[in-house]
Backbone bond lengths (Angstrom), bond angles and torsions (degrees), N, CA, C in turn:
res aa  C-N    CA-C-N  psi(-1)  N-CA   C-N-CA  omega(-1)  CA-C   N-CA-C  phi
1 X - - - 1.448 - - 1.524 109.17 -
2 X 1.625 114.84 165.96 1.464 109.34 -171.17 1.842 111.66 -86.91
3 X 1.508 97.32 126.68 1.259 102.87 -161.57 1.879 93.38 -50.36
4 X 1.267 143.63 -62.12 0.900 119.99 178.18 1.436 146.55 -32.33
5 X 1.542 125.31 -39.49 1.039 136.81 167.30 1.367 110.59 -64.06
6 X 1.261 123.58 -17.69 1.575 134.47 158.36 1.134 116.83 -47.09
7 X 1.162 109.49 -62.28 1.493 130.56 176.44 1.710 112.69 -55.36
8 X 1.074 113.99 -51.66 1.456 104.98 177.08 1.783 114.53 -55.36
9 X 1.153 111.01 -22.79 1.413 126.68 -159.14 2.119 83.58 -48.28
10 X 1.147 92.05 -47.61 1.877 95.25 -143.50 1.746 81.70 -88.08
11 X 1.587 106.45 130.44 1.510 122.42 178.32 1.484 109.90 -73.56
12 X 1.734 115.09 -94.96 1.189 128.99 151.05 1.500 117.57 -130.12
13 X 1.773 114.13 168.97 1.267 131.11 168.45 1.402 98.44 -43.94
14 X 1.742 104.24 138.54 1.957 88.25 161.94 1.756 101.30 -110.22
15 X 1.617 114.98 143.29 1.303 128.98 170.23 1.284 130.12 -97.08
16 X 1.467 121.67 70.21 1.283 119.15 -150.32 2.210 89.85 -118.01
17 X 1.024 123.57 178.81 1.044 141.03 165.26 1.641 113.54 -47.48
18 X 1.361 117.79 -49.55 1.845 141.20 -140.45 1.798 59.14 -87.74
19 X 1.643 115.42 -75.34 1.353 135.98 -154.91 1.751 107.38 -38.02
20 X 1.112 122.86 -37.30 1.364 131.41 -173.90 1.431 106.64 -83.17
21 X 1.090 120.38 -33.80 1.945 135.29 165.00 1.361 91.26 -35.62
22 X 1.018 78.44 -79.63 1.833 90.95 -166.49 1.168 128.70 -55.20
23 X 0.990 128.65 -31.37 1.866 124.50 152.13 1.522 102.46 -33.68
24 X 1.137 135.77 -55.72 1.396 136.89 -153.60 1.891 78.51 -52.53
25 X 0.813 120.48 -58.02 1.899 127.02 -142.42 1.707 89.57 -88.86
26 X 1.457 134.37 1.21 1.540 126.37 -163.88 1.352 133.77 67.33
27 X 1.563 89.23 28.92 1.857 96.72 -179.99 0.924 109.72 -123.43
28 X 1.355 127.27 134.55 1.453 153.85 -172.41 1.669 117.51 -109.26
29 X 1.592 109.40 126.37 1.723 106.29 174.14 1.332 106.50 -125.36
30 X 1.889 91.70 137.97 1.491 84.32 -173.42 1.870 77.83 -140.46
31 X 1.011 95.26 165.67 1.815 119.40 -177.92 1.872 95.89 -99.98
32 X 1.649 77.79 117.88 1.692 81.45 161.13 1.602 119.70 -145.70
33 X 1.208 127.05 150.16 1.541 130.86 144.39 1.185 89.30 24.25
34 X 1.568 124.54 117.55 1.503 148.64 141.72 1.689 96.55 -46.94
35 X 0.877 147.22 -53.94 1.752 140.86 -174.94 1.173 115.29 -80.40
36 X 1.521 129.58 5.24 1.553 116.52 -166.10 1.472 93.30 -99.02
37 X 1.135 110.51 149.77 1.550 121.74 174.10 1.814 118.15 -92.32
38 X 1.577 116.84 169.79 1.399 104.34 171.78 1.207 109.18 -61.28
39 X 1.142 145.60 -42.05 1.652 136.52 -166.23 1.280 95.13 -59.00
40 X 1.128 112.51 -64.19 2.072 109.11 -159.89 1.103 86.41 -57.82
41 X 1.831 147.56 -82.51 1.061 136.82 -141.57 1.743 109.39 -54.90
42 X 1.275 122.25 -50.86 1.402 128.52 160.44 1.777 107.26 -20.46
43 X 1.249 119.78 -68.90 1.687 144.79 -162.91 1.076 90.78 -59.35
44 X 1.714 146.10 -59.68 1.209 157.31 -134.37 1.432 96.37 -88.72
45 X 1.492 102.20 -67.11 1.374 121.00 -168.48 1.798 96.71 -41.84
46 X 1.375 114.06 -86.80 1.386 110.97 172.07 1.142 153.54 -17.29
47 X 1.725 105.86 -40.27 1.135 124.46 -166.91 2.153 90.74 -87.97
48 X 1.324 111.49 -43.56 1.261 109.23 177.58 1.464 155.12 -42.29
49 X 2.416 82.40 -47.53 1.020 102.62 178.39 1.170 125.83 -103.30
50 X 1.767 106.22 -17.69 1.730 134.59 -161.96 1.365 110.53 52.76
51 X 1.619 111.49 68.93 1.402 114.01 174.25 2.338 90.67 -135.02
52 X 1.059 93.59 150.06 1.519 113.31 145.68 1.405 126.98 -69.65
53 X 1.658 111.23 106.27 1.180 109.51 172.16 1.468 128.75 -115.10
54 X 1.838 118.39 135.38 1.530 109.67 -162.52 1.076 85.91 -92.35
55 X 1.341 166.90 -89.95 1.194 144.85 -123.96 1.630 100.35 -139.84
56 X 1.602 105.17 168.90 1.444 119.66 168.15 1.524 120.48 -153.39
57 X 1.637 101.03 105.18 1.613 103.96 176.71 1.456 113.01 -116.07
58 X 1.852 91.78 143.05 1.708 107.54 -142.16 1.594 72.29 -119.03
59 X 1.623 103.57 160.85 1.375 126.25 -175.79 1.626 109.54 -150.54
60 X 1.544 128.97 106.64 1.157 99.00 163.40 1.606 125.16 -97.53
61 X 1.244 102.01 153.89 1.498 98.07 -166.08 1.538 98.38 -110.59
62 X 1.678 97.12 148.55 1.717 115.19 175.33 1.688 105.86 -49.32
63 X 1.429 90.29 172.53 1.760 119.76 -149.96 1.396 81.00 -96.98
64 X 1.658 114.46 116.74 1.920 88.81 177.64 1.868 97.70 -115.79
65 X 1.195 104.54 170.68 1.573 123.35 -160.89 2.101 102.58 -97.14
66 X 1.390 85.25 107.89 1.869 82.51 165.19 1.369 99.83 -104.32
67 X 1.444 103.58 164.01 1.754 133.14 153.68 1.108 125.23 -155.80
68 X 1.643 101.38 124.82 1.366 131.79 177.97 1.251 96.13 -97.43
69 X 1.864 113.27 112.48 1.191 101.09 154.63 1.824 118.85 79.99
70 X 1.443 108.75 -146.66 1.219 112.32 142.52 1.263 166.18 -56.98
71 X 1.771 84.95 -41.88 1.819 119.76 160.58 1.377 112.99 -58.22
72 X 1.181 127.83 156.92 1.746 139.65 -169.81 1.346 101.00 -144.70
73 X 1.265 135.60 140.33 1.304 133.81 -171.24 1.327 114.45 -170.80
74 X 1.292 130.60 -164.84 1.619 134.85 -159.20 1.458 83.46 -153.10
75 X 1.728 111.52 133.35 1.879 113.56 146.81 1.289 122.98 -70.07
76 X 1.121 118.09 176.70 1.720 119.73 -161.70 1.989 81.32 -77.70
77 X 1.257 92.62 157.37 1.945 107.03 173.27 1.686 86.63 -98.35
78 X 1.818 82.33 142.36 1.390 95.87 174.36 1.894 113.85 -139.54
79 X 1.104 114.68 162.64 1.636 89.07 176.75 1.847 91.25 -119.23
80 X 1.405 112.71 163.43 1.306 117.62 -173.51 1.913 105.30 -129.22
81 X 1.111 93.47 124.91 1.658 103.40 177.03 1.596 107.09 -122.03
82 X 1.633 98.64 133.47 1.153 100.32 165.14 1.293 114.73 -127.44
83 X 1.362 106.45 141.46 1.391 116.86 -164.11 1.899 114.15 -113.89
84 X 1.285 95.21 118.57 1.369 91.31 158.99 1.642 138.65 -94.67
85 X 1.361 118.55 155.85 1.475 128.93 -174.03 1.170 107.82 -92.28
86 X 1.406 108.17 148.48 1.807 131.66 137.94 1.532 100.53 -38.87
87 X 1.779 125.43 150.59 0.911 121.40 154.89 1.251 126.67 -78.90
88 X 1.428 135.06 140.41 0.949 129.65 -167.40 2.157 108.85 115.44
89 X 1.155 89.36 -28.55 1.555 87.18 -168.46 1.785 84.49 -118.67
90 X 1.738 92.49 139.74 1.623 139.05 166.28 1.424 114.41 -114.16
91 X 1.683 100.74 155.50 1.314 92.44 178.41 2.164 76.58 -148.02
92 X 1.857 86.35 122.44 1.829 90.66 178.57 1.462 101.91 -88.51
93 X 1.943 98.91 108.71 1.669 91.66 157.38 1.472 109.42 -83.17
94 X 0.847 131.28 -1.89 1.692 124.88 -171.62 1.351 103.74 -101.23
95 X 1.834 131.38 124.61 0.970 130.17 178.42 1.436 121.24 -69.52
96 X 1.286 171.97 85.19 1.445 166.83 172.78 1.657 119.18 -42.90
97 X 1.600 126.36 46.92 1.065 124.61 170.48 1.481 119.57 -89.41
């Protein structure tokens, strides 16, 4: 497949509380493409960051309900993979400027 369209697969890192846990242990969550599979996300991931990855477990999560106001609506669906590392390999979401 085209390594680019790979690349789109993965949205962004997610920074949540659970998400910061898990760094301690070398696991990373990032929101991607409801259609991408473990292989592509695996391919993407790698090719992006240049790390070794042992595993990747994907979750999609329910359609949840906002309201603004009057309006009633749904957030975009997303699926969330978290991926674990080889030891030895990092991946800096935090910039150091």
């Amino acid at each position: 497949m085209n390594l680019q369209k790979l690349v789109d697969y993965i949205k962004y890192p997610i920074i949540s509380d659970k998400a910061t846990k898990l760094l301690e242990s070398n696991q990373y969550s990032f929101a991607v493409n409801p259609k991408a599979s473990k292989p592509e996300i695996k391919t993407a991931i790698e090719y992006l960051f240049d790390v070794k990855i042992r595993s990747v477990n994907t979750s999609n999560l329910p359609v949840r309900q906002r309201r603004l106001g009057k309006f009633s609506g749904t957030k975009s669906h997303y699926k969330k993979a978290i991926i674990t590392l080889y030891e030895g390999n990092s991946i800096n979401l935090f910039s150091e400027n």
